[in-house]
GUKOL-627782 format. One record per atom (N, C-alpha, C): residue in three letters; x, y, z. Coordinates in pm, whole numbers, padded with zeros to 5 digits, always signed. Each point is the difference from the previous one (the first is absolute). Layout:
ALAXYZ/...
This chain:
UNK-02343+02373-02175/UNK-00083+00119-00007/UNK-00123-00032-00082/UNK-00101+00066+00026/UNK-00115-00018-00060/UNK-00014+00086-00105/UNK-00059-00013-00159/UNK-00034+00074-00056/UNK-00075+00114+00017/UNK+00070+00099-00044/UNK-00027+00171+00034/UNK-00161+00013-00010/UNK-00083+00103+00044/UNK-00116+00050-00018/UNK-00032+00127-00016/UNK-00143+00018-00052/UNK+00024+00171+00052/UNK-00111+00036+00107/UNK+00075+00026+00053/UNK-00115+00072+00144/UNK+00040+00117+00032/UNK-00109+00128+00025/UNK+00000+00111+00028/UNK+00079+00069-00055/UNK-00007-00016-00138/UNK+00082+00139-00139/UNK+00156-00087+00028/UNK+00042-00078+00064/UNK+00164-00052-00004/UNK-00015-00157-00096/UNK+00093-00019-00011/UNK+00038-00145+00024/UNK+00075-00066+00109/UNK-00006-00098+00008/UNK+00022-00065+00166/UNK+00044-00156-00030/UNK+00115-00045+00058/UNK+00082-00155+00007/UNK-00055-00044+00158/UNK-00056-00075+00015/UNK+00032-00065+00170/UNK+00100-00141-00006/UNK+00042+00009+00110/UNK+00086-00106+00032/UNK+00031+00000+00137/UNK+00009-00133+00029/UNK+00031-00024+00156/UNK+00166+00000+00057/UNK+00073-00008+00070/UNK+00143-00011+00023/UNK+00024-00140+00056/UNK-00116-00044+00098/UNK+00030-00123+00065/UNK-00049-00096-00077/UNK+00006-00121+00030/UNK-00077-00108-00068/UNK-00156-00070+00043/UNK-00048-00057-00052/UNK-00109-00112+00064/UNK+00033-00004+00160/UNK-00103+00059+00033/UNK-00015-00074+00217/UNK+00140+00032+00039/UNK+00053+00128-00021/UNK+00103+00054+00050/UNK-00059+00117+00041/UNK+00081+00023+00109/UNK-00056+00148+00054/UNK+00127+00121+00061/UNK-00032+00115-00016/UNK+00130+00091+00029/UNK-00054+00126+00034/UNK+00103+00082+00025/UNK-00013+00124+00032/UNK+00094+00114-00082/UNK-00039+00084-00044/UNK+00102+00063-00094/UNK-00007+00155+00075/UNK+00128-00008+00032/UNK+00051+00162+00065/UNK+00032+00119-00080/UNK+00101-00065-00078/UNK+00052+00110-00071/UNK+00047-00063-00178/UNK-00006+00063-00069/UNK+00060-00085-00165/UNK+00102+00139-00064/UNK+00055-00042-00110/UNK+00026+00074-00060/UNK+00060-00080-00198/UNK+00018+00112-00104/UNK+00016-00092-00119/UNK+00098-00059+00014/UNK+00167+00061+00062/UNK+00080-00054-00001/UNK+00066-00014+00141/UNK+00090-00156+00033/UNK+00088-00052+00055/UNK+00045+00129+00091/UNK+00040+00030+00001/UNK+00112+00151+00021/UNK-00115+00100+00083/UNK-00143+00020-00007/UNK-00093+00083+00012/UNK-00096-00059+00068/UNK+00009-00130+00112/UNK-00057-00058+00069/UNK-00008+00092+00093/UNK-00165+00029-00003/UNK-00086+00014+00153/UNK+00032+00195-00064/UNK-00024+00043-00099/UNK-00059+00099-00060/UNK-00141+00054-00015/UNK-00057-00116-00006/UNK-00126+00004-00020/UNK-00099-00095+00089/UNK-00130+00069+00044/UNK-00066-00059+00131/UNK-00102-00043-00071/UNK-00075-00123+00041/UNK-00089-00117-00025/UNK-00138+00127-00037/UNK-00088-00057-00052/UNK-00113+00086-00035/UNK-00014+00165-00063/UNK+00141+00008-00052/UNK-00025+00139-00051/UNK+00075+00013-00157/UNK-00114+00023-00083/UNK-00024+00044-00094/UNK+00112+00072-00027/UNK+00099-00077-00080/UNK+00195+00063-00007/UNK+00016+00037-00198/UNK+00065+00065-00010/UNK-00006+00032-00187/UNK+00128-00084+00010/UNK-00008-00133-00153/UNK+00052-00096+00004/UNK+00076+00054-00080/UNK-00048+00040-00154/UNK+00144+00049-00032/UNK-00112+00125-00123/UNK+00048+00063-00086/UNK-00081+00110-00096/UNK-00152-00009+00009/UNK-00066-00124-00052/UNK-00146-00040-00064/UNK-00012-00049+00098/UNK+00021-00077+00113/UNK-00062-00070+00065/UNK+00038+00017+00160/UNK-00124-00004+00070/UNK+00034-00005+00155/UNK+00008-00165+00073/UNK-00005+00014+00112/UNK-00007-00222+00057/UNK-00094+00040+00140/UNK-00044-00078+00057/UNK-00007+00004+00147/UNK+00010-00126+00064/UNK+00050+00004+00059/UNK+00088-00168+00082/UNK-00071+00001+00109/UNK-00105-00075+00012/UNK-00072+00004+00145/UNK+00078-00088+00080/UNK-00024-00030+00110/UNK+00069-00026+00153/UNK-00078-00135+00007/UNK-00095-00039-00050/UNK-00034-00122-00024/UNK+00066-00093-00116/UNK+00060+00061-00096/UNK+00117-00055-00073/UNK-00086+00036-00150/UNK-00114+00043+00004/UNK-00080-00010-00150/UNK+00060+00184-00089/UNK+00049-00075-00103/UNK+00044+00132-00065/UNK-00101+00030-00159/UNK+00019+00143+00012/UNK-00072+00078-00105/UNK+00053+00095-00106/UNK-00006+00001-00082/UNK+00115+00023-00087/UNK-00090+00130-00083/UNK+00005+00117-00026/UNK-00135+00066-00047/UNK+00125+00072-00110/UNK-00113+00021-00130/UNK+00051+00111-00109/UNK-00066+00074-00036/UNK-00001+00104-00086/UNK-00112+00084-00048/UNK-00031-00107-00160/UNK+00162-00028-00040/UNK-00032-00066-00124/UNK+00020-00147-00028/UNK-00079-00043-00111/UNK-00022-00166+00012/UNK+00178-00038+00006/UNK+00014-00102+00146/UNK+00116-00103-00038/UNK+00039-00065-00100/UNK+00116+00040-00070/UNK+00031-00081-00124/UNK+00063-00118+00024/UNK+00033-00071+00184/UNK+00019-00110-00015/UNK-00093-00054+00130/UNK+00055-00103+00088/UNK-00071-00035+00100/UNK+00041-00058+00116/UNK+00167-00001-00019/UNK+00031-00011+00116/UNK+00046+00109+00065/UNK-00014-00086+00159/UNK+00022+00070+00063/UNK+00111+00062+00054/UNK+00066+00114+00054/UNK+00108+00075+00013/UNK+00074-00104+00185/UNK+00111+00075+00027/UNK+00075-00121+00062/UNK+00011+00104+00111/UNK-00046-00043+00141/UNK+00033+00064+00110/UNK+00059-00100+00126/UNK+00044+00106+00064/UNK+00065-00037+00147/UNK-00087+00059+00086/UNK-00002-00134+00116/UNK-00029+00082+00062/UNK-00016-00098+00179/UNK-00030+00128+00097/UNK+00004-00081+00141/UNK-00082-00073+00062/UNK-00059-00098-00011/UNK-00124-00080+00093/UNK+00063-00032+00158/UNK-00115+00034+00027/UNK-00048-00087+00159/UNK-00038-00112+00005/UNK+00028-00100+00020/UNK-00083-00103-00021/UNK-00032-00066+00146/UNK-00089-00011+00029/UNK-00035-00048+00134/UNK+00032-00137-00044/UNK+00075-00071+00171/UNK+00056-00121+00019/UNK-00130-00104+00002/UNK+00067-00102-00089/UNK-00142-00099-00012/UNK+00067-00155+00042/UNK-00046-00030+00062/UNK+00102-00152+00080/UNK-00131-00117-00088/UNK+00082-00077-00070/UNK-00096-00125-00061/UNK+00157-00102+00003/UNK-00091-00097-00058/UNK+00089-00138-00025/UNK+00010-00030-00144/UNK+00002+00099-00063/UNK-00019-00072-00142/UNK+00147-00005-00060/UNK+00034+00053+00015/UNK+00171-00048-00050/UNK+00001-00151+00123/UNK+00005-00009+00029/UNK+00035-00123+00076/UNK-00096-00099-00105/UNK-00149-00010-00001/UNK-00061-00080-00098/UNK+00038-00011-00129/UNK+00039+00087-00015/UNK+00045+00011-00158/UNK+00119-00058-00028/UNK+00126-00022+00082/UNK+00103-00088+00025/UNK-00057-00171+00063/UNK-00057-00007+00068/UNK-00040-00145+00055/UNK-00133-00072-00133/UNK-00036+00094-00076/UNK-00086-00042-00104/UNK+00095-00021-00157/UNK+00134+00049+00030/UNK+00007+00002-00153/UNK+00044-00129-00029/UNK+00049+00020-00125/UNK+00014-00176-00040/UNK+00111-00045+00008/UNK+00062-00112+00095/UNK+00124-00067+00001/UNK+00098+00039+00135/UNK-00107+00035+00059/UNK+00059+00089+00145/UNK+00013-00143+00084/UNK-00141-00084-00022/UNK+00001-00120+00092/UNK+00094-00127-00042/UNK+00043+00023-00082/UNK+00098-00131-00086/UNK+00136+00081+00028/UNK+00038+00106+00016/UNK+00133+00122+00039/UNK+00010-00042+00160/UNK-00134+00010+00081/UNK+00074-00033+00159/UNK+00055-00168+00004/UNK-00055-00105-00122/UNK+00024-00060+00040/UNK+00138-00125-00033/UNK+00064+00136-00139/UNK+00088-00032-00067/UNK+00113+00033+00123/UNK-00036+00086+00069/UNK+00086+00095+00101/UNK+00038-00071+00122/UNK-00120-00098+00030/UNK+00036-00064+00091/UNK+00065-00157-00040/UNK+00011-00027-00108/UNK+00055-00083-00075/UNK+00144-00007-00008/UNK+00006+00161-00015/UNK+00181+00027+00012/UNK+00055+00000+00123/UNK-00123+00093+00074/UNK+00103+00037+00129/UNK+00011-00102+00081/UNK-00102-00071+00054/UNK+00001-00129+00093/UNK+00140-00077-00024/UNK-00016-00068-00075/UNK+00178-00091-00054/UNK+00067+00103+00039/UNK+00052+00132-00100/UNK+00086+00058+00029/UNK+00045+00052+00128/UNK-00140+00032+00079/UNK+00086-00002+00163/UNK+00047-00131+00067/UNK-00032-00141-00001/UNK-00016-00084+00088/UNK+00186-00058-00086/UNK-00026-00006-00119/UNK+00100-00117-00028/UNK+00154+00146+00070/UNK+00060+00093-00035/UNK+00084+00092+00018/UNK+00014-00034+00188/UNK-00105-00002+00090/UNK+00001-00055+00136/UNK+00061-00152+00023/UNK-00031-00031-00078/UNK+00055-00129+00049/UNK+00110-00071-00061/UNK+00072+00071-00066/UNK+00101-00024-00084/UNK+00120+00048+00108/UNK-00079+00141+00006/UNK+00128+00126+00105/UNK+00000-00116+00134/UNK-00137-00046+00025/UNK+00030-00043+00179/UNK+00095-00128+00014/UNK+00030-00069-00153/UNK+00086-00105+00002/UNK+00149+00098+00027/UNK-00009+00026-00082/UNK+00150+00110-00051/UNK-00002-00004+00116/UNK-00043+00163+00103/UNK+00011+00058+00082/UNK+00071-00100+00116/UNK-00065-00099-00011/UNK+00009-00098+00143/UNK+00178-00042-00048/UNK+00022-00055-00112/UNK+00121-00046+00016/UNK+00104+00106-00025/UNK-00041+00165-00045/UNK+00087+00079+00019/UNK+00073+00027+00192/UNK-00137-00011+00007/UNK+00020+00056+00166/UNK+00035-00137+00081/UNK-00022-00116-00019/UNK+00087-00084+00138/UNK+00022-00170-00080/UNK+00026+00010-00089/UNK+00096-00075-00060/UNK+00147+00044-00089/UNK+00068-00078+00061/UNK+00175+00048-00028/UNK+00022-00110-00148/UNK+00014+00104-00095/UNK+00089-00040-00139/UNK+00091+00053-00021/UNK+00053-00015-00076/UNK+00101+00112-00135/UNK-00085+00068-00070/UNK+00077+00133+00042/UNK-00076+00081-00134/UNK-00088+00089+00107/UNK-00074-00013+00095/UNK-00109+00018+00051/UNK-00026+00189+00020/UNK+00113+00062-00002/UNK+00017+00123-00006/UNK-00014+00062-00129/UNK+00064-00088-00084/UNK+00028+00095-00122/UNK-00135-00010-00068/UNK-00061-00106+00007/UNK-00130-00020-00018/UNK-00103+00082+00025/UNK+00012+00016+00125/UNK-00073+00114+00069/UNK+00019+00205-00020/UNK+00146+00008-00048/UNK-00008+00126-00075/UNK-00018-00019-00112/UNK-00005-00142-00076/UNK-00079+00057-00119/UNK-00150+00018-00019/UNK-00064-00066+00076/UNK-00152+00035+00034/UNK-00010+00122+00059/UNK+00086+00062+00040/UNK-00029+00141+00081/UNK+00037+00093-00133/UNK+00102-00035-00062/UNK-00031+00066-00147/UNK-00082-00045-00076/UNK-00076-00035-00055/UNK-00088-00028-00041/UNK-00081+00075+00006/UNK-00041+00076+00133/UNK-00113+00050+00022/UNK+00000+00172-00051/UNK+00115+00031+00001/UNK+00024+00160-00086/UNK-00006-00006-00188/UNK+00002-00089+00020/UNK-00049-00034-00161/UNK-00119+00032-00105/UNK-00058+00115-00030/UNK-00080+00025-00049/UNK-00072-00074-00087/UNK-00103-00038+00024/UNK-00098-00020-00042/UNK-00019-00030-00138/UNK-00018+00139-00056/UNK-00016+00013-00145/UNK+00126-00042-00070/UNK+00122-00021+00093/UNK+00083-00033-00099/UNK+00011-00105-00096/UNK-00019-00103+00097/UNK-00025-00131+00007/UNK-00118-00067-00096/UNK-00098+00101-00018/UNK-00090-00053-00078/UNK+00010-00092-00116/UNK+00069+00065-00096/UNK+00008-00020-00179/UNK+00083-00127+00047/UNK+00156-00027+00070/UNK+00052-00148+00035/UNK-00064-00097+00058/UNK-00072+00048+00090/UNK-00097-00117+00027/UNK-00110-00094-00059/UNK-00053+00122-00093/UNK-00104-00013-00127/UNK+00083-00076-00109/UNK+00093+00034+00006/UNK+00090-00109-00108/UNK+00066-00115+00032/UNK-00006-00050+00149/UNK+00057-00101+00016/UNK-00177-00103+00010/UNK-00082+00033+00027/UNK-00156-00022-00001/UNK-00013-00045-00151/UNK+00021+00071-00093/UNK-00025-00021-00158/UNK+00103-00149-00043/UNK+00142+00022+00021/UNK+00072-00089+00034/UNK-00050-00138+00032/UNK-00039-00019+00128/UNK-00064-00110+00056/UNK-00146-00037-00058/UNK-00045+00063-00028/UNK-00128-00005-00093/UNK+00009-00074-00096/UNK+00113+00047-00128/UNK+00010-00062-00105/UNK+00070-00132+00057/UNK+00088-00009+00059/UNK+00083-00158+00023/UNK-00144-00098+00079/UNK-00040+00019+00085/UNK-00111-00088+00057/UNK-00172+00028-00050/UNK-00027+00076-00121/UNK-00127+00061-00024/UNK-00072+00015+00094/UNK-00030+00118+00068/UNK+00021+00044+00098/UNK-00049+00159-00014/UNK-00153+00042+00010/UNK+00013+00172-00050/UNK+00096+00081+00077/UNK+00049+00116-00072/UNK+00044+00092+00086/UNK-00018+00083+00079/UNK-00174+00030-00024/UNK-00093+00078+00062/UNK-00137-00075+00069/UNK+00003-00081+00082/UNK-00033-00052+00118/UNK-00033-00030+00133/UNK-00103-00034+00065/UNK+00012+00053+00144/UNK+00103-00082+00041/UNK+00096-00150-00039/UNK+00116+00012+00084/UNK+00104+00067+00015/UNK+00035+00106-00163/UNK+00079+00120-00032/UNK-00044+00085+00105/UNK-00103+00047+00006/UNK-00009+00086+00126/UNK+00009+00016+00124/UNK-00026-00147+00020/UNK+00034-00062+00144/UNK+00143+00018+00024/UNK+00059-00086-00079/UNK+00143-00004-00005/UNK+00071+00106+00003/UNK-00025+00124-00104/UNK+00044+00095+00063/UNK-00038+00112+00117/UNK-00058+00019+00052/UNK-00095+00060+00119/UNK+00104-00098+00110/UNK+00023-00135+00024/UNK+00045-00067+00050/UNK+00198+00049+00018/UNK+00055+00029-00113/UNK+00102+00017-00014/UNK+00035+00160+00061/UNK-00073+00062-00036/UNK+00023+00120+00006/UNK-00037+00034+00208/UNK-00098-00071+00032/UNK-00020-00014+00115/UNK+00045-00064+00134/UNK+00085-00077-00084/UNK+00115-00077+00120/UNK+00123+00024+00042/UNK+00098+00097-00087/UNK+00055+00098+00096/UNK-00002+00028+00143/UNK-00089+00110+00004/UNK-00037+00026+00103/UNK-00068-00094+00103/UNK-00064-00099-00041/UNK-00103-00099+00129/UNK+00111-00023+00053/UNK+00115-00109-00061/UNK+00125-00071+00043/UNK+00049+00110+00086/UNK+00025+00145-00008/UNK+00072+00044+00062/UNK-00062+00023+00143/UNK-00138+00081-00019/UNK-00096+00010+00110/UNK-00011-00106+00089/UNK-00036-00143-00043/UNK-00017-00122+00079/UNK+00147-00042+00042/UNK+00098+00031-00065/UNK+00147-00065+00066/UNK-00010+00071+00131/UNK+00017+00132-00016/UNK+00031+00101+00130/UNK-00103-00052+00087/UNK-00101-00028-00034/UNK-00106-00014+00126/UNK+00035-00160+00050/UNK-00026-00103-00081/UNK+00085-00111+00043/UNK+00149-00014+00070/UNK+00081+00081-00017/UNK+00109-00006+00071/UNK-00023+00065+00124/UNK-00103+00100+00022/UNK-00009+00071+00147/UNK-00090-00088+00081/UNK-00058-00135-00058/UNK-00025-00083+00077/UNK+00051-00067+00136/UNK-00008-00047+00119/UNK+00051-00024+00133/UNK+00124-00133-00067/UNK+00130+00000+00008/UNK+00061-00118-00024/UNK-00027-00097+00096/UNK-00069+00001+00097/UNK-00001-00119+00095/UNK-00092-00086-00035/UNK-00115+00029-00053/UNK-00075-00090-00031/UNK+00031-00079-00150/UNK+00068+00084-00062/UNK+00084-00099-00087/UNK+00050-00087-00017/UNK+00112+00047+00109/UNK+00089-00107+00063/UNK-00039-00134+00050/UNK-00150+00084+00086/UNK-00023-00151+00068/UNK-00067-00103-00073/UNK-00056+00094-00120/UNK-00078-00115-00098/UNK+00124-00108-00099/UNK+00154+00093-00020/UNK+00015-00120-00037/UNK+00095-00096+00103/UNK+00010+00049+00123/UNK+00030-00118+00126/UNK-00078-00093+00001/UNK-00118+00008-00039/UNK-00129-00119-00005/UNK-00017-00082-00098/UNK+00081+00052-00100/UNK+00025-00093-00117/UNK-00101+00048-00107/UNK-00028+00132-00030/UNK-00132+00053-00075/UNK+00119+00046-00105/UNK-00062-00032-00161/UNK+00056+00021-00116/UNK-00045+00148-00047/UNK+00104+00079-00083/UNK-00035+00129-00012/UNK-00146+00028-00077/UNK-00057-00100-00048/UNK-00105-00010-00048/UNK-00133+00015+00105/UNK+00025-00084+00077/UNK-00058-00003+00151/UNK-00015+00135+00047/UNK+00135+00079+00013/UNK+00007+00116+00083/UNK-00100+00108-00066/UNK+00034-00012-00159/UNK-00034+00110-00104/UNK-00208-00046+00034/UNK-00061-00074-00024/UNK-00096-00021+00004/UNK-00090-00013+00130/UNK+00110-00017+00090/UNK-00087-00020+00143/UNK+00022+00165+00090/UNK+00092+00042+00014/UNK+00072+00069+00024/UNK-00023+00130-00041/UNK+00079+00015-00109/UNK+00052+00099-00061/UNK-00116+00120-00104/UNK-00100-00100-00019/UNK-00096+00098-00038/UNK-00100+00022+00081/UNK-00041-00058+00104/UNK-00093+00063+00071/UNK+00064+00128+00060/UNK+00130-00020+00034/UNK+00040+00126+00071/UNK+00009+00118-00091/UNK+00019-00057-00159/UNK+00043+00113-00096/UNK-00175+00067-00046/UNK-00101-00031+00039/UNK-00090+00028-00027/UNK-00011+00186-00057/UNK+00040+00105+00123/UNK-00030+00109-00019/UNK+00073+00021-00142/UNK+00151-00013-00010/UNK+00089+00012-00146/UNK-00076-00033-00115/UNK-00038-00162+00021/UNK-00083-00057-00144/UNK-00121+00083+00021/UNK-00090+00026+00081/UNK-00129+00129-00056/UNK+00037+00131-00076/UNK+00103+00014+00116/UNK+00008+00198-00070/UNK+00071-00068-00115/UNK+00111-00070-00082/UNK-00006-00033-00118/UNK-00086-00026-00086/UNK-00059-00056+00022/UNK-00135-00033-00062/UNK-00092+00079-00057/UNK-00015+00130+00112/UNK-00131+00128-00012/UNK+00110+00065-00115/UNK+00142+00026+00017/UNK+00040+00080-00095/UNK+00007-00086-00144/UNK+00013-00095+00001/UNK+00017-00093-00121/UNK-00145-00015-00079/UNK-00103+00027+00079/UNK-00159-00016-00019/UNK-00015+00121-00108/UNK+00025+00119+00092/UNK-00025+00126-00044/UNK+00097+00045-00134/UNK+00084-00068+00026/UNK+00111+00050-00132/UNK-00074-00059-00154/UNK+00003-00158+00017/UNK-00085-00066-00096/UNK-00134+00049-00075/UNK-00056-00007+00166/UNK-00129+00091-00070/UNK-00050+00125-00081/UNK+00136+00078+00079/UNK-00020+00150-00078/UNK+00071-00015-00140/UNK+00078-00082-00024/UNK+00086-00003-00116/UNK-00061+00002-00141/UNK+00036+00074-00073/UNK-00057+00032-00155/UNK+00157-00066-00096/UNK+00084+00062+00025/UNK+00127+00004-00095/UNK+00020-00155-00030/UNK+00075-00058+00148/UNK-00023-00161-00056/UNK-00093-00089-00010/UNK-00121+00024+00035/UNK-00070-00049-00085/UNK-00005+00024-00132/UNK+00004+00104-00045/UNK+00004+00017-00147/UNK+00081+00002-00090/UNK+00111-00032+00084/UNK+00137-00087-00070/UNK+00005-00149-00034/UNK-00054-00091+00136/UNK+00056-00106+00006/UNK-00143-00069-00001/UNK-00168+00057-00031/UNK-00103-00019+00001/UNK-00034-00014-00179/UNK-00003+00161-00031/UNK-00098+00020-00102/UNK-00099+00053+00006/UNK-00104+00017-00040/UNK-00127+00066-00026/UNK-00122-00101-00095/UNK-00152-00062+00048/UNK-00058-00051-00001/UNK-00087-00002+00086/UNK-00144-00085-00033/UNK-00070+00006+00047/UNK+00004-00038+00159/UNK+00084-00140+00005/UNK+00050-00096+00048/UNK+00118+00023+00081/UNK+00098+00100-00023/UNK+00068+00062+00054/UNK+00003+00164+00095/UNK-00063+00093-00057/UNK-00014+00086+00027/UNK-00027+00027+00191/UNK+00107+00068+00061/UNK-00001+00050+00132/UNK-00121+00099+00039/UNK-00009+00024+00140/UNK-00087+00137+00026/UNK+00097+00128-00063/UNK+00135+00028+00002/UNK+00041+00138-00007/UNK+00004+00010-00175/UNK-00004-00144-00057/UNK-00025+00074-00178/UNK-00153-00013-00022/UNK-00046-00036+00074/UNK-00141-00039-00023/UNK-00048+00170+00046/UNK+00032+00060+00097/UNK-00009+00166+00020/UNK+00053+00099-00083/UNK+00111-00033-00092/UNK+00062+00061-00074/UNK-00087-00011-00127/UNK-00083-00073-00060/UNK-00101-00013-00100/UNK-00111+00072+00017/UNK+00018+00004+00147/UNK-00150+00049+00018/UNK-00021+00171+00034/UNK+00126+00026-00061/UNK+00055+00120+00042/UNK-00062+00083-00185/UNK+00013-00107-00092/UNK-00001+00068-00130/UNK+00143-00008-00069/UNK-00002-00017-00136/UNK+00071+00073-00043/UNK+00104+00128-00010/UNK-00098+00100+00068/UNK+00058+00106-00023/UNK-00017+00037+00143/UNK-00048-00105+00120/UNK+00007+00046+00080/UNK-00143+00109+00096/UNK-00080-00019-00073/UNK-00100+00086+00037/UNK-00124-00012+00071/UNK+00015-00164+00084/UNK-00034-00021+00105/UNK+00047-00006+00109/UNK+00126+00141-00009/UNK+00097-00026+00103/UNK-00094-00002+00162/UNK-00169+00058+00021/UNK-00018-00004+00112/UNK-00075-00128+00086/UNK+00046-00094-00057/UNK-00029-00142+00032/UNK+00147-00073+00057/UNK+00060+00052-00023/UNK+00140-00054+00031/UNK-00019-00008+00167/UNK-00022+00080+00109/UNK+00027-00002+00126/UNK-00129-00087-00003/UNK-00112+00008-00070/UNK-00112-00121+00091/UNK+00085-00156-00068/UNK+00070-00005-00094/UNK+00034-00151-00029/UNK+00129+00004+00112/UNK+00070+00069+00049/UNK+00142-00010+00075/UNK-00081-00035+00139/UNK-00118+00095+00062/UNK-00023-00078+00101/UNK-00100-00137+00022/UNK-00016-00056-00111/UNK-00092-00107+00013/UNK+00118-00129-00027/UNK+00104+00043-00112/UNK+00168-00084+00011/UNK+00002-00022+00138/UNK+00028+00088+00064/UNK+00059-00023+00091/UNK-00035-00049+00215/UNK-00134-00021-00072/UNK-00058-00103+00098/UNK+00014-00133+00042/UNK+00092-00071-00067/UNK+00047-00069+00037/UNK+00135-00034+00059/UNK+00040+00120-00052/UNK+00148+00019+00102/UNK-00050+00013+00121/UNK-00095+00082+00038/UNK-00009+00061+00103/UNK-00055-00142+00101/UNK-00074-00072-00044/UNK-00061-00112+00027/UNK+00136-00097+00056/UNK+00087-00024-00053/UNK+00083-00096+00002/UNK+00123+00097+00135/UNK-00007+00151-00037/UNK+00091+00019+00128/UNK-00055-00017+00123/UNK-00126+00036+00004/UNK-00092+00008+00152/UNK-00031-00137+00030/UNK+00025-00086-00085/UNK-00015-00148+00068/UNK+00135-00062+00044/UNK+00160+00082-00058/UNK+00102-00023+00041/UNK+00040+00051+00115/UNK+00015+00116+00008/UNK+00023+00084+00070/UNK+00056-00024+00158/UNK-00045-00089+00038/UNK-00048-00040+00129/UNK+00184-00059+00050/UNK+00031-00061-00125/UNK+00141-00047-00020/UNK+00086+00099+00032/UNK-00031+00113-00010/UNK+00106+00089-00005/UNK+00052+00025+00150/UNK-00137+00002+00135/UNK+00037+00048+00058/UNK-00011-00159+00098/UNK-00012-00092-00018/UNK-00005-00160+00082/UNK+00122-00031+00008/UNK+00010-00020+00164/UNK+00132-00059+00051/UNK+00045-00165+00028/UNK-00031+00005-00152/UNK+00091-00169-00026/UNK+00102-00046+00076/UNK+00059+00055+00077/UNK+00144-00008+00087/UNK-00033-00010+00107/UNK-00086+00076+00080/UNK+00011-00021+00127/UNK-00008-00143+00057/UNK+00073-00032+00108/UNK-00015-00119+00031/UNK+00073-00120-00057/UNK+00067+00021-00150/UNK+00003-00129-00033/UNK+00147-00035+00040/UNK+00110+00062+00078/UNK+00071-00004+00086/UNK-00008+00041+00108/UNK+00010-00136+00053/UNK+00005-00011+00177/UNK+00110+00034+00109/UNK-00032+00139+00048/UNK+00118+00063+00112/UNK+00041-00143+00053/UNK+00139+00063+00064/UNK+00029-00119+00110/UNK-00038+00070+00139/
């Protein structure tokens, strides 16, 4: 509020409601919470004994007395604006400008890359000798990876983090690391691949199996010549979900990561940029959709997998 004056036998406070290069519309105000939309924009209202207000509709308020203000602030209202819709980009600039956003996408892709590729190719070994190599064990094995996967998450955390600290101290070795993170993102993610890629590997044609090893082709042979070109659609759509999981992930990263310059993800790198207390909460959807352009990037270049018929043909009717 501006210091009082006297104009025309009163005294008088002005003050604005909006800020700097903000603009609004004011319908209705009132003093209190409870008494919203009592009182209409531009009219000269008795504020309380000594003093009247008038709340213009342009947001500029006037505060009038007969006698000098013995203080100078201003009194506390509610009230309803219009605000006409204004479409800019500046929350988006203001996220792609701040500081550590460009070292955050690229800590992010630091994690996630490894963490999707190594969890794929671990499962497509597994998978292959769950589904058409004969051991001992080969079942019980396989419901325990299927349990595995109801296993929450968060449970697991604090034991894992301590078998990490563990190995740390015996081989010096940090505990908070991008191979800690790898490693676990990896663990927590192979569950399910093994299970996804078994089922799809076993619904593979047995004849061409067969005939590869009538020819004298080693399961190594089959798994590499074979067995993943056909598994292609499985290993993508694994992949897009293993992409997206990594990427969006805040928790383990910030378990099995840390916090640094050097470390720091896009989703804590948004969570900073949020405030303290939170009070840039309206930047949050321009940083979530600029995150997440690269998911989108990586499904529309997969995609194609989902619906390609790797099969046709590669058994021959009689």
């Amino acid at each position: 509020a501006s210091e009082q004056q006297f104009n025309n036998g009163r005294y008088e406070i002005q003050a604005s409601i909006f800020e700097a290069n903000k603009a609004g519309i004011i319908s209705s105000w009132a003093p209190r919470a409870d008494e919203l939309g009592k009182f209409d924009a531009d009219t000269e209202t008795e504020f309380n004994e000594t003093s009247n207000i008038v709340v213009g509709a342009d947001g500029n308020v006037v505060w009038f007395s007969d006698d000098e203000f013995t203080h100078t602030r201003g009194p506390r209202l509610f009230y309803t604006a219009e605000t006409p819709p204004r479409f800019t980009f500046d929350n988006y600039r203001e996220v792609l400008q701040s500081e550590g956003i460009g070292r955050a996408f690229i800590n992010t892709f630091t994690v996630t890359l490894p963490a999707t590729f190594i969890p794929i190719l671990i499962a497509a070994f597994a998978a292959y000798a769950l589904a058409w190599m004969e051991f001992k064990g080969r079942l019980v094995f396989l419901a325990m990876i299927i349990g595995l996967i109801v296993v929450p998450l968060q449970m697991s955390l604090i034991p894992v983090l301590q078998v990490f600290a563990v190995i740390g101290k015996t081989f010096d070795i940090p505990s908070k690391s991008y191979l800690t993170v790898w490693l676990a993102h990896t663990g927590f993610g192979l569950p399910l691949a093994i299970f996804l890629l078994r089922n799809y590997m076993a619904s593979l044609p047995r004849d061409i199996i067969e005939s590869a090893y009538m020819d004298g082709a080693t399961h190594f042979q089959i798994f590499m010549k074979m067995i993943l070109p056909l598994s292609m659609p499985a290993l993508a759509s694994f992949a897009i979900f293993q992409f997206l999981w990594t990427w969006n992930d805040l928790l383990v990263a910030a378990v099995f990561l840390g916090q640094g310059e050097d470390k720091t993800v896009m989703t804590q790198q948004l969570i900073e940029l949020l405030g303290s207390r939170g009070d840039n909460w309206e930047i949050l959807t321009s940083g979530a959709f600029i995150s997440i352009i690269v998911p989108i990037i990586i499904f529309l270049s997969m995609q194609r997998y989902f619906v390609r018929g790797l099969l046709a043909g590669s058994v021959k009717g009689g």
